[in-house]
C-alpha positions in Angstrom: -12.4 18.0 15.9 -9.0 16.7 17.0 -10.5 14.0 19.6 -13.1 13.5 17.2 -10.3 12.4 14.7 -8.6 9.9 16.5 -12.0 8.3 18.1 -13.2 7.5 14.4 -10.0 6.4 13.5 -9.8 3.9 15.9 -13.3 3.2 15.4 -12.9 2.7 11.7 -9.2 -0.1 12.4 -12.0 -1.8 14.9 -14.4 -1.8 11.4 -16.9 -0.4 13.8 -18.3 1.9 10.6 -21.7 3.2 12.1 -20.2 4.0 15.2 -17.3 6.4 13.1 -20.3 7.8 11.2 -22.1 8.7 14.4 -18.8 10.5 15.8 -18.0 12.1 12.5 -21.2 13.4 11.7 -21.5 15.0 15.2 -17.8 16.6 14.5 -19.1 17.8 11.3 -22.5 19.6 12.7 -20.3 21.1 15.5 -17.8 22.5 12.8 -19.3 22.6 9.5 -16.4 24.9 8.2 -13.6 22.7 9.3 -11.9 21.1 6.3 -10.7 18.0 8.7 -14.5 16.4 9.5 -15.2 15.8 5.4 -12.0 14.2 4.3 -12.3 11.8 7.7 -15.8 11.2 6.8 -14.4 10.9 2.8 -11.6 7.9 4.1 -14.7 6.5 6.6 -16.4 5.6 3.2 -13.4 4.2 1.2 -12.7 2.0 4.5 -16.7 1.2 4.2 -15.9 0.1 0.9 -18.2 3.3 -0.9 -15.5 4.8 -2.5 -18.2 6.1 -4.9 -19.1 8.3 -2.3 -16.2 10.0 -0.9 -15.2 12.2 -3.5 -18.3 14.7 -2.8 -16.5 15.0 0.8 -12.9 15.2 -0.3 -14.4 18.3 -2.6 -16.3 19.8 0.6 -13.0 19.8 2.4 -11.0 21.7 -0.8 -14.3 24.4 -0.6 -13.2 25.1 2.4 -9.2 24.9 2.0 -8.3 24.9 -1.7 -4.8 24.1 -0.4 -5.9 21.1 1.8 -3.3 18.0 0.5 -5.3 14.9 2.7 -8.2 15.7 0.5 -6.4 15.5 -2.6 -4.8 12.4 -1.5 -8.6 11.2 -0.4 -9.9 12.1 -3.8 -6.2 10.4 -5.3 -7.4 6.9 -2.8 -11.4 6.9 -3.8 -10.3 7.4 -7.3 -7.8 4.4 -7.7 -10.5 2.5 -5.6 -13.1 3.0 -8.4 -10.1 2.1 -10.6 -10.1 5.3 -12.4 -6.0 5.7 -12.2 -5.2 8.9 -14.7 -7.4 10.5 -12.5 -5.6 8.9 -8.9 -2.2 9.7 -10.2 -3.3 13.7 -10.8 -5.0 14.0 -7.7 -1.7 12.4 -6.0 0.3 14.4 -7.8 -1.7 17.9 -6.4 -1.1 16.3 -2.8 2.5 16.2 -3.6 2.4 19.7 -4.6 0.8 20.8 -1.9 3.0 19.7 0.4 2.5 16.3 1.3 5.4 14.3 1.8 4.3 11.1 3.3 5.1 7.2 2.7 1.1 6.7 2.1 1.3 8.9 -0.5 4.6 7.7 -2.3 3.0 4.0 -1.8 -0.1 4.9 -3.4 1.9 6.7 -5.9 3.9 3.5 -6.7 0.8 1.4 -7.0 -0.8 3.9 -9.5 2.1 3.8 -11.4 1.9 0.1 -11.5 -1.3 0.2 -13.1 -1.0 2.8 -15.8 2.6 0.5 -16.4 4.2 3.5 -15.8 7.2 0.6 -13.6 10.1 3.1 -13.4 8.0 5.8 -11.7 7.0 3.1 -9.6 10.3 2.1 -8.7 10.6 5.4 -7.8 8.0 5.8 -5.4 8.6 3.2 -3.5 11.9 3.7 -2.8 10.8 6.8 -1.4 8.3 5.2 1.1 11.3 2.8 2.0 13.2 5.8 2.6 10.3 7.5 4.6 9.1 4.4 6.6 12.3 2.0 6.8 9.6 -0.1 8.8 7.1 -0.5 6.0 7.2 -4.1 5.0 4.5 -3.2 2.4 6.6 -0.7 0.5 10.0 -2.7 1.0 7.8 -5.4 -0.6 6.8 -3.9 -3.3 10.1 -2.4 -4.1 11.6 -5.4 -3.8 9.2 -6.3 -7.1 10.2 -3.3 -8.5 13.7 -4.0 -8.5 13.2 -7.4 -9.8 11.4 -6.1 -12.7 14.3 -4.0 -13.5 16.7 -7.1 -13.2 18.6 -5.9 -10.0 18.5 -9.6 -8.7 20.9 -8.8 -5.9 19.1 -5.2 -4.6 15.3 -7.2 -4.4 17.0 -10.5 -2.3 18.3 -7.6 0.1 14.5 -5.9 0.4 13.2 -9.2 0.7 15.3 -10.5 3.8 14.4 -7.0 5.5 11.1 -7.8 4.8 11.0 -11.4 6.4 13.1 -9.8 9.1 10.7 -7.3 10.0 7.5 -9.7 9.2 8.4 -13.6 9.6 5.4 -14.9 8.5 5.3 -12.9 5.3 4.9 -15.4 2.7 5.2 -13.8 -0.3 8.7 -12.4 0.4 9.7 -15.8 0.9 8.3 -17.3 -2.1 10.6 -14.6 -4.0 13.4 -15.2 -1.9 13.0 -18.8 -3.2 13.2 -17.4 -6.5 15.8 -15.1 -6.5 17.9 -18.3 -4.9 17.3 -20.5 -7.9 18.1 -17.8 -10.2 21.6 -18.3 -8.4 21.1 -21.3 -8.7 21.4 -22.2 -5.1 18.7 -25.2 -4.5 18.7 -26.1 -1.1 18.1 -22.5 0.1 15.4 -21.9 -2.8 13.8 -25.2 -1.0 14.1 -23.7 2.2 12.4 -20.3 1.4 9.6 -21.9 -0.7 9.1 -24.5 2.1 8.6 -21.6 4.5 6.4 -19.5 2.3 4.0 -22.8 2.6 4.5 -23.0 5.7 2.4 -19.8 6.3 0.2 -20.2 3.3 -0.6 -24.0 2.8 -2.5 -22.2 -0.7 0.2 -20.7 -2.3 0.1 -22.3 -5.4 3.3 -20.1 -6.9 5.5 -21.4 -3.9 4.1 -24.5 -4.7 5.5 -24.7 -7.9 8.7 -23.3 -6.9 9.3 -26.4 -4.6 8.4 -28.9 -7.1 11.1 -27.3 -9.6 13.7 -26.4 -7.0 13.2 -30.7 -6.3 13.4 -31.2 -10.1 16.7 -29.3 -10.1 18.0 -31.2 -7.3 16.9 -34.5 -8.7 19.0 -33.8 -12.3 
């Protein structure tokens, strides 16, 4: 099951779907008892976009292993893809008592909480997945938000240059960068970071607009 795994994971990064149903479906015939093949065929479908589907495959797995956490956390991701988020943050939450302890899970938490406006949980969770991944420019992103919602000006500019640091071309940290410059009201840097969020995304209208009034500023 193991080999069978990692194939229809890679297969499923190379979006090479029917090929990772092939494998998984052959895993699952060969072991029909093992807990492992459903919730890799369950994440196959929310990857496929059939998140409406992977729920009956999650539930297979817990048959089989009541105490299994990745199919929790499989029926926590199919769940906040069908945007159905009470139910996402429960099913999370079961993964987390079961032992899971991951920086998917505490992003996934984070986002939940974003969407039941539940922002100091949030917080919370991502600065977990920071602390689990140090590496994950989309958690240190989104905890940068976080931190800005919560007025900590200071804290998000420092997430935000780790993030640019770790991803250059990351346009959005720039474009808040250029933000959190102008609220210190230093101009020729906001410029600078809204100039470079363009420069990665000629579309992004926000960074846009954060030129045209860091220029205004400088104009007065």
């Amino acid at each position: 099951m193991k080999q069978a795994a990692e194939q229809a994971i890679r297969l499923i990064q190379e979006k090479k779907y029917n090929e990772a149903v092939h494998v998984l479906e052959q895993a699952i015939e060969a072991e029909p008892d093992n807990p492992e093949g459903y919730v890799n065929f369950g994440n196959l479908l929310i990857a496929m976009g059939e998140a409406h589907r992977a729920p009956a495959f999650f539930q297979k797995a817990l048959d089989f292993a009541p105490d299994d956490a990745a199919a929790s956390f499989g029926l926590g991701s199919a769940s906040f893809e069908t945007e159905d988020y009470e139910k996402a943050m429960m099913y999370f939450e079961q993964a987390q008592t079961k032992g899971m302890s991951t920086n998917d899970l505490f992003y996934m938490v984070g986002q939940t909480a974003l969407k039941l406006h539940h922002d100091g949980q949030a917080l919370a969770a991502f600065q977990r997945a920071v602390e689990l991944s140090p590496s994950d420019t989309a958690s240190r992103f989104q905890y940068g938000l976080a931190l800005a919602h919560f007025g900590q000006i200071d804290a998000a500019e420092k997430e935000f240059l780790k993030v640019v640091t770790e991803n250059p071309r990351h346009a959005d940290a720039y474009y808040n960068l250029g933000v959190t410059a102008l609220y210190h009201e230093q101009v020729p840097e906001a410029k600078h970071f809204f100039q470079k969020a363009l420069n990665y995304e000629p579309q992004h209208i926000l960074a846009a607009h954060g030129l045209a009034v860091a220029r205004k500023h400088e104009e007065s």
